[in-house]
N, C-alpha and C positions, 0 to 999 in steps of 0.2 A: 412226910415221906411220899403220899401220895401226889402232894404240891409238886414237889420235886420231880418226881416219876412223869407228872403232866409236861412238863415244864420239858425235862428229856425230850420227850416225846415228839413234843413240838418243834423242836429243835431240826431235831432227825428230818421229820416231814419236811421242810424249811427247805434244810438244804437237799435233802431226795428233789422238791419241786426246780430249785435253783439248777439242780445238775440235770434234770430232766430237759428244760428249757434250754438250757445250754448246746445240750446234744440236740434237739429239735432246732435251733439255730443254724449250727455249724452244719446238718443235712442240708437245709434250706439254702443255706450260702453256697455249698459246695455245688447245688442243684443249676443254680442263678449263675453259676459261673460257664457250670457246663452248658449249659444252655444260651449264652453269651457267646462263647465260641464255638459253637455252631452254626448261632447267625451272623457270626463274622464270616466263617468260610462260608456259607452259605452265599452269602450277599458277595463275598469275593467270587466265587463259580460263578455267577448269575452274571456278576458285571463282564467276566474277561472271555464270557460265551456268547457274551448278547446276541449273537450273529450268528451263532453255530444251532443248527439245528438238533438235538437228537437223530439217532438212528431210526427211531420210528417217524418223525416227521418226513411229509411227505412236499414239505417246501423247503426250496435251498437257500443257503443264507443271502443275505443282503452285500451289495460290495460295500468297498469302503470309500467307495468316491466322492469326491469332497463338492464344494455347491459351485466353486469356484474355480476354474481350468487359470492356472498358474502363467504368468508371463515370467518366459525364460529370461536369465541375468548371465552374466557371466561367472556369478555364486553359485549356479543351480546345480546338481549333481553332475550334470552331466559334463560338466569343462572339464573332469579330471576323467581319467579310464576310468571304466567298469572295473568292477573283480571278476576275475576270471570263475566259468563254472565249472565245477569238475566234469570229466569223459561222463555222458551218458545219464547225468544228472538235469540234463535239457533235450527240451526237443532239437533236433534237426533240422536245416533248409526251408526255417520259416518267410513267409512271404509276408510285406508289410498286412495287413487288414481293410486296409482303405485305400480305395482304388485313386490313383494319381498321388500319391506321397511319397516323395524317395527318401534315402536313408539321411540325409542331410539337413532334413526338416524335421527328424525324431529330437523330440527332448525326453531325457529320464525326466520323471517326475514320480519314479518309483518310491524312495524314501519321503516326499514331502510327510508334512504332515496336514490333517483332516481334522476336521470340526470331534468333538467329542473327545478329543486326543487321541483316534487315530490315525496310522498310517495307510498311505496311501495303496501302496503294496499292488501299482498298477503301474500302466502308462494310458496318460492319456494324447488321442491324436485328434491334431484340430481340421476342421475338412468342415467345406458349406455343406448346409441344409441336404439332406436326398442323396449325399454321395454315397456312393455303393460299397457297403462292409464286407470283401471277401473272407472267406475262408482262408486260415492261415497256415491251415496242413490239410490232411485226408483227414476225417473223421465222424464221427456219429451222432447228429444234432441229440442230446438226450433231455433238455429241457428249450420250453420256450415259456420265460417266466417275466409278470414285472412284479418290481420290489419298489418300496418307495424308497431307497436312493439310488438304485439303480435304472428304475424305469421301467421298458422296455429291453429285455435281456434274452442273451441267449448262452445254453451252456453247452460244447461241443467234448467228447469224449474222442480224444486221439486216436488213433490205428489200433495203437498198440496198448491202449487200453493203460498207459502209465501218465497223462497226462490229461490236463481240462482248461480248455479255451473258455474265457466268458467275457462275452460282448455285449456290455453296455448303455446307457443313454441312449439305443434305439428310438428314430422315428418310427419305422416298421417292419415288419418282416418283408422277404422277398414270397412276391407270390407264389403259392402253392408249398410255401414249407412248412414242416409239419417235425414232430419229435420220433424218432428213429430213423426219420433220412440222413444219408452218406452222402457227406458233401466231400467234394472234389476240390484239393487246394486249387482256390482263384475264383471258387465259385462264389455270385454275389449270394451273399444268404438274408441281408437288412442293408437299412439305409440311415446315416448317419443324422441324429436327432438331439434333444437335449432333452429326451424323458426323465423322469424322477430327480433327484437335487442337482443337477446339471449347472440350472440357471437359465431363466428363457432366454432366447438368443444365443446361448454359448455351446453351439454347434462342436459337438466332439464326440468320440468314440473312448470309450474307457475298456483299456484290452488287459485283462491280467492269465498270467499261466500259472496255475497248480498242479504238484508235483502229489500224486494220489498212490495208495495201496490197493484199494478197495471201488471199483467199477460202479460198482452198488452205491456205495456210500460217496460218488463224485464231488458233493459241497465239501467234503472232508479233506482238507491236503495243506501241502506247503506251499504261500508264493515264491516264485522268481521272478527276479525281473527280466522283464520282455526286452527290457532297450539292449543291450546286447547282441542276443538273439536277433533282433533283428536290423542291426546295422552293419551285421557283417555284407 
């Protein structure tokens, strides 16, 4: 009887351990999982921000300008219209940015695409060495920043405080400009360069417009594209 009694005993233990083990598994597992997709979203934010600052940083993102200024086709965006932008959703009575380019010499080159995979989400204009980068409306130089693809940059906050100018591949600023000066559309504010992945020698201006909520937070917005806007 006792044999037997042992023999129960054992039994029970056995499987208490088995189901014990089981349940500390299936925690573990479920632990591994959750924590698996976390570093998936995790690593998905990180990749589709890379460029976005937080709210606390006090540097603005990098553009997306590509290392290479595009030779227009008759493929290139721009042989077909533009889409039209809704009332008020653009700025107004922009002026080209680079002083001697009429509207005739603009290519979109808005949609191409850029190393990394991605988008362009600019234009860029081709102009020699040193030509002079005007101002493309009234507004409020708020950074003078370089990035490494962008170079040599500038970020200009509109009149009306709904919009953000950013100019760059800058060779240099215009003497004496500084962050908080009101530039006057037409004013030369830099000089056209091939700072940051530009490409040496490949003299251009990379001008994109963002459509912004938040003054404060100016690297934070939507592109538009500029080639429109400025071939009327």
């Amino acid at each position: 009887m006792k044999l037997a009694s042992h023999r129960r005993t054992r039994i029970i233990l056995v499987f208490l351990a088995i189901f014990v083990a089981v349940g500390v598994l299936v925690v573990r597992l479920g632990r591994i999982s959750r924590n698996g997709r976390r570093e998936i979203l995790t690593w998905s934010k990180s990749h589709s921000l890379a460029d976005q600052p937080t709210p606390s940083s006090s540097s603005p993102p990098q553009d997306n300008s590509g290392s290479v200024l595009s030779t227009p086709t008759s493929s290139t965006p721009d042989a077909s219209p533009a889409l039209p932008i809704p009332e008020g959703a653009a700025p107004n009575n922009l002026i080209i940015p680079v002083a001697g380019v009429r509207p005739d010499q603009l290519h979109d080159t808005f949609s191409e695409s850029r190393s990394e995979g991605r988008v362009h989400d600019a234009i860029d204009i081709a102009a020699p060495l040193g030509t002079p980068v005007l101002a493309a409306a009234d507004g409020t130089i708020v950074k003078l920043f370089y990035s490494e693809r962008g170079g040599i940059t500038i970020y200009q906050l509109s009149a009306d405080n709904k919009f953000v100018y950013y100019y760059a591949h800058l060779d240099r600023y215009a003497e004496g400009l500084t962050e908080g000066h009101f530039a006057k559309q037409g004013e030369s504010i830099a000089y056209v360069g091939d700072t940051g992945n530009a490409g040496a020698g490949n003299y251009h201006l990379h001008f994109s417009i963002a459509v912004i909520s938040d003054p404060k937070h100016y690297w934070e917005g939507v592109n538009i594209n500029p080639y429109p806007l400025l071939k009327r």
